[in-house]
N, C-alpha and C positions, 0 to 999 in steps of 0.2 A: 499607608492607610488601608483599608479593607477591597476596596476594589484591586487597588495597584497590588496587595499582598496577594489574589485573588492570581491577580494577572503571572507573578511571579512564579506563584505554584505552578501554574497553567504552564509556563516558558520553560521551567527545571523537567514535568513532564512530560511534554513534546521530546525537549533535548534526550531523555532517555528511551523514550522509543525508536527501535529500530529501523528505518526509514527502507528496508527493502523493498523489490521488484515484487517481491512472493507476499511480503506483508500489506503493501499497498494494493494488491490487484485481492487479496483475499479480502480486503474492507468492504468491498460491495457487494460480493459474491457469497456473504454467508450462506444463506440459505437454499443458493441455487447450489450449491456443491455439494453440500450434505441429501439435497432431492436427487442429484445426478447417480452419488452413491447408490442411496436406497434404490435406485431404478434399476444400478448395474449390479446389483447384491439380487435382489429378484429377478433378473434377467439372467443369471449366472444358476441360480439355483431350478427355476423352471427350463430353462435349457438343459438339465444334468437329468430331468426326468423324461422330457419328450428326447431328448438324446438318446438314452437308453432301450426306450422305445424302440427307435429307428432302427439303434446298432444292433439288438437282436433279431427285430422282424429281416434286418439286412444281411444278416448272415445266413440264412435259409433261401434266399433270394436266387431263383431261374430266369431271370429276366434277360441278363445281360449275354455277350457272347464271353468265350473264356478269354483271361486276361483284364479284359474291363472290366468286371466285377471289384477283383480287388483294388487296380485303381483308384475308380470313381469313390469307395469304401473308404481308403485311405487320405484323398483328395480334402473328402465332405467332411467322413469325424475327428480328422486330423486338427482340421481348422475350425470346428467345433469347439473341440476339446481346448485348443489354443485361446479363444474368445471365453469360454467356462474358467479356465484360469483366470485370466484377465481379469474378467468380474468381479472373481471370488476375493480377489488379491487389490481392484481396483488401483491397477499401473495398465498403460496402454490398450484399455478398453475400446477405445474409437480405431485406434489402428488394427487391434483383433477382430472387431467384429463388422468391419468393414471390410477384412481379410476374406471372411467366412461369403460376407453375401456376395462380393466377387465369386469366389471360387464355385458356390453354390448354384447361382447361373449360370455361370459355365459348365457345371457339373450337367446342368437341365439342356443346356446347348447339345451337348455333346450323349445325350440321353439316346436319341434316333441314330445314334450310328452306333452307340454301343446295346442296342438291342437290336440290330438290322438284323433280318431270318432268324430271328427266335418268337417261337410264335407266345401270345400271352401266356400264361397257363389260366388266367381267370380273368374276370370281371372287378375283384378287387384290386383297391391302390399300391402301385409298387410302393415298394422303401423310399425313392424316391421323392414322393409326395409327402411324407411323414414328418419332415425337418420344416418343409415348405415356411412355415409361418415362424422359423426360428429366422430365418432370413428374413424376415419383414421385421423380427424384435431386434434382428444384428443391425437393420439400416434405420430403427429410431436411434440406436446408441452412437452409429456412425456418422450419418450424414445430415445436413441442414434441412430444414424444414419441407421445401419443395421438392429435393431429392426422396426424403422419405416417402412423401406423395404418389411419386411416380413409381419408386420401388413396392410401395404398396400392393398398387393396382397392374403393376406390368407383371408382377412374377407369376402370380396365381394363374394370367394371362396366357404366359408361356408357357406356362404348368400344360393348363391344356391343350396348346398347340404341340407341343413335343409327344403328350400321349394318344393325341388323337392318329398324329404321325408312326407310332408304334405300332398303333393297331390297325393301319391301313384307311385310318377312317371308316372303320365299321359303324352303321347304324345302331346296334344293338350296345355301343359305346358312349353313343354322346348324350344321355341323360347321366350316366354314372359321373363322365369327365365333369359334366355342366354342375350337378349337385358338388364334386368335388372343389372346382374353382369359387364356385357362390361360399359354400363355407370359410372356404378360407381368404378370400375377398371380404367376408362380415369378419369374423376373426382378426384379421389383420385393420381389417381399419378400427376396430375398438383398440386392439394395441395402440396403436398410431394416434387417435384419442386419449387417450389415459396420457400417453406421454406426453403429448402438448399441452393436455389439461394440467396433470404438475407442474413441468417446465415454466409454463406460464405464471402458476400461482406462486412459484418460488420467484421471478422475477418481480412481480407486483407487490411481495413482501420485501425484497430487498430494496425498490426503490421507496416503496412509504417508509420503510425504517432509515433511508438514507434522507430524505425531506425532514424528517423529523427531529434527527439528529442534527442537520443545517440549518433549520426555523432554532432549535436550542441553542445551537453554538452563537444565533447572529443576538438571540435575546442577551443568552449573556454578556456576551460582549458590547451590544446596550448599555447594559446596567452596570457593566465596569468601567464603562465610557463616561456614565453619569458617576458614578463612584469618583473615579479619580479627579473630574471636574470639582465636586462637592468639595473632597477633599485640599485641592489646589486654590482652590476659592479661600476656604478657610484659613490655607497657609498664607497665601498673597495678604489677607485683611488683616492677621495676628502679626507676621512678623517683617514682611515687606516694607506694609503700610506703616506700621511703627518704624522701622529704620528710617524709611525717606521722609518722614513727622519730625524723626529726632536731626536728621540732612538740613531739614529747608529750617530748623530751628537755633541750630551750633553756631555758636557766636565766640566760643574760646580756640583756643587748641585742644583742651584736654576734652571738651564737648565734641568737635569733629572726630576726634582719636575713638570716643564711645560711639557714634553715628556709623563709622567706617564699621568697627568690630560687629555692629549691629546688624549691619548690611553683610559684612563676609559670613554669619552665623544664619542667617535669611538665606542665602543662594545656597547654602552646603545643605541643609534642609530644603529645600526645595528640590537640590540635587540629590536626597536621597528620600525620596518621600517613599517608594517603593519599596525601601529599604527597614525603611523606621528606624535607621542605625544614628546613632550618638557620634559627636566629632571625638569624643574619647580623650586617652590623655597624648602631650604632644612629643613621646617618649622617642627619640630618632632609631631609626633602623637602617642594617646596612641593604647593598644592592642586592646583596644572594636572600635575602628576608622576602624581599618583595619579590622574586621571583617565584620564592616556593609557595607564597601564599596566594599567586595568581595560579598558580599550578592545582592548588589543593583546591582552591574556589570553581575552577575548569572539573578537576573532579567531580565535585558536588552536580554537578550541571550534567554529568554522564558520559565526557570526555577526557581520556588522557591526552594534556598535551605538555609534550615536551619542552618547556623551554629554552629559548636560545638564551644565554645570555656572553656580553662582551664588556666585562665589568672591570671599573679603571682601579687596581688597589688603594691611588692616591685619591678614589674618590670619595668627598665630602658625604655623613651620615644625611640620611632623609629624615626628616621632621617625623613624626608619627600619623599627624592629619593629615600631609600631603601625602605618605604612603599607602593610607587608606582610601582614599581618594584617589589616586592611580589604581590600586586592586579594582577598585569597584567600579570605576569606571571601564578598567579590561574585561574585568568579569561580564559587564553588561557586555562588550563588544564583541567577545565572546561567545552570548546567549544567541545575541544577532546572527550570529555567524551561524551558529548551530540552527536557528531558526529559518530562517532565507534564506540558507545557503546550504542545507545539510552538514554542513563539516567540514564541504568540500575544501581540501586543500588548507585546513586548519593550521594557524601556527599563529606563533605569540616569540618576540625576544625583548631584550629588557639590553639596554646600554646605558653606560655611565661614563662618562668623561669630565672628572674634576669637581665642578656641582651641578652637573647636568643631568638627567635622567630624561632617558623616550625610553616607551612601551609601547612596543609595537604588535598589533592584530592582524592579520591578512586570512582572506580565504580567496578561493575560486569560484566563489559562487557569480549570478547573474548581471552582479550589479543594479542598481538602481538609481530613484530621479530624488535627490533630497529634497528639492523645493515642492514633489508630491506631495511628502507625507504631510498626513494635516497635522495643524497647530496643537493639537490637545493630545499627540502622542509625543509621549516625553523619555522614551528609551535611548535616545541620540541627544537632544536640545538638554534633555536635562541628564539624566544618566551620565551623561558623557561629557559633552561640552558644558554645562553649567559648573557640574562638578568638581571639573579640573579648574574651570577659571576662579572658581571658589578659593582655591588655594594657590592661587597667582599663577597658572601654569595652562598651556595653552592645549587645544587638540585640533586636528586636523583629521580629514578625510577624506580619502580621494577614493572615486567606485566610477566603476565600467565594465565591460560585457565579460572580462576577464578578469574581473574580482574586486572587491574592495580592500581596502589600508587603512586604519585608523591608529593614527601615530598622538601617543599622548607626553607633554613634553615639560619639565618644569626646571627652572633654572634658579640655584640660589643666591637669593637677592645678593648685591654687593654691599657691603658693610664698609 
């Protein structure tokens, strides 16, 4: 029927998507990843022009004593330049650029001893200060929220304790120092701004589009809940109701022989309501048939699985109905498996001994509680169990934290 055909699509496409670690964690996170890029693509590029900056004004640079210059040089736009890759390339951006603003404090630590007895030449900002605020854009990229906070407002901090230390603490210094650390304290906290402002907006679009998507999934599945009711209703009153009318009315033999056939034609249809599939004609097939066709059916569904089979040569052909009736009901057992259980541990074998036939399902998945599931899901009661008993043949299931079994089993009548 149109719900239940609904549902089936819905279970064939599940089954072919790929159930990864990367594809699952990337479901929620659209659009916070594609914001994180864009952050580290202009973090990377405005880094490459105040870099430049720096790395010229710093190669002219008297500040330091000999030996530390080059250091401190190599130290800073080393790990620069390492964090500018990063970005550009977008692979280990948070490792790089958390690299830099370590090293870059440290760089400023280490500022007062590698200019001790060198006296300023000026009143303007060493090379030193130059990157200053690149280290505030490396700790939005690197570190959590309250981190970046602190790094914010502590480096520009230190900025001017290490240069006031340079200069001896000269008075005719501490209005330059003061102007220098205010700007870059407003500077960096806009940075710091902007990037929580996006951050932010990218998560508040990823959770509405994810509510959205969950309020749809529960309507549909409403309306396929009520679909396949509608539809089960109408089968229970056309063909049911008429079998047990024609039951409680047979008064011959040949009238309960019709009553009976009535009622096996009623559960096989009821067992394939999903299906919309016809009992067909009742042409026998051997044991190797019925395995490839639960093979190809597992295809369809988006798994290869191998079957096992331990097939008796002296065994009796299978009827056509009843082997149809075995596929579909594996096939269904199958979807289950793929569905609840990922795949884990997928397999299917088929045995025959004599005129016996089991079809057997197993995976590793969780396990579950049968007598939860409610009454109006018919993937196991009917799919499975009705459908086999349809055609005189019995199913079984056994499920627990290390997997379930669904052993489908039919026996030919003795004559």
């Amino acid at each position: 029927m149109a719900g239940d055909g609904q549902t089936a699509v819905l279970d064939t496409a599940w089954a072919q998507i790929p159930h990864s670690p990367q594809a699952t964690a990337g479901i929620g996170s659209f659009t916070r990843s594609r914001v994180e890029r864009i952050i580290s693509l202009a973090a990377g590029l405005g880094s490459v022009i105040v870099g430049l900056q720096a790395f010229v004004t710093a190669l002219g640079s008297t500040d330091e004593r000999p030996g530390w210059h080059e250091a401190l040089m190599i130290a800073v736009f080393g790990s620069l330049a390492v964090m500018i890759l990063a970005c550009l390339i977008g692979r280990g951006v948070r490792i790089a650029a958390g690299g830099f603003a370590l090293i870059y404090v440290l760089a400023l630590i280490a500022w007062p001893i590698a200019t001790a007895g060198v006296p300023p030449p000026s009143l303007e900002e060493p090379w030193i200060w130059l990157p200053l605020n690149l280290a505030t854009l490396a700790a939005v990229l690197a570190f959590p929220f309250p981190l970046q906070i602190v790094w914010t407002a502590v480096t520009p901090v230190l900025f001017g304790i290490v240069r006031l230390v340079q200069v001896g603490f000269v008075q005719e210094y501490w209005l330059v120092v003061g102007l220098d650390v205010s700007f870059t304290l407003i500077l960096g906290g806009v940075i710091l701004t902007l990037g929580w402002l996006f951050r932010s907006m990218a998560v508040n679009v990823d959770e509405t589009r994810a509510r959205a998507v969950a309020s749809y999934a529960k309507a549909a599945a409403a309306d396929a809940a009520e679909q396949e009711r509608v539809s089960v209703a109408a089968l229970m009153h056309d063909s049911v109701l008429a079998a047990l009318i024609a039951a409680e009315r047979a008064s011959t033999p040949r009238e309960r022989t019709l009553a009976a056939t009535m009622a096996r034609e009623a559960l096989t249809r009821l067992a394939n309501t999903e299906q919309d599939a016809h009992e067909g004609t009742d042409e026998p097939w051997d044991a190797a048939t019925l395995a490839v066709e639960i093979a190809d059916a597992a295809s369809e569904l988006g798994v290869d699985v191998d079957v096992q089979r331990d097939l008796d040569p002296q065994s009796s052909p299978i009827p056509g109905r009843v082997a149809r009736a075995l596929t579909l009901a594996a096939t269904q057992a199958v979807a289950n498996a793929l569905q609840h259980a990922g795949g884990a541990g997928l397999g299917v074998a088929v045995t025959t001994v004599g005129g016996r036939v089991r079809v057997e399902v197993h995976d590793a998945g969780e396990g579950f509680d049968l007598d939860a599931v409610p009454d109006d899901r018919l993937g196991i009661r009917a799919s499975i169990v009705a459908r086999v008993a349809a055609v005189g043949g019995k199913a079984d299931l056994e499920t627990g934290p290390h997997g379930t079994v669904v052993r489908l089993d039919w026996q030919e009548p003795l004559t």
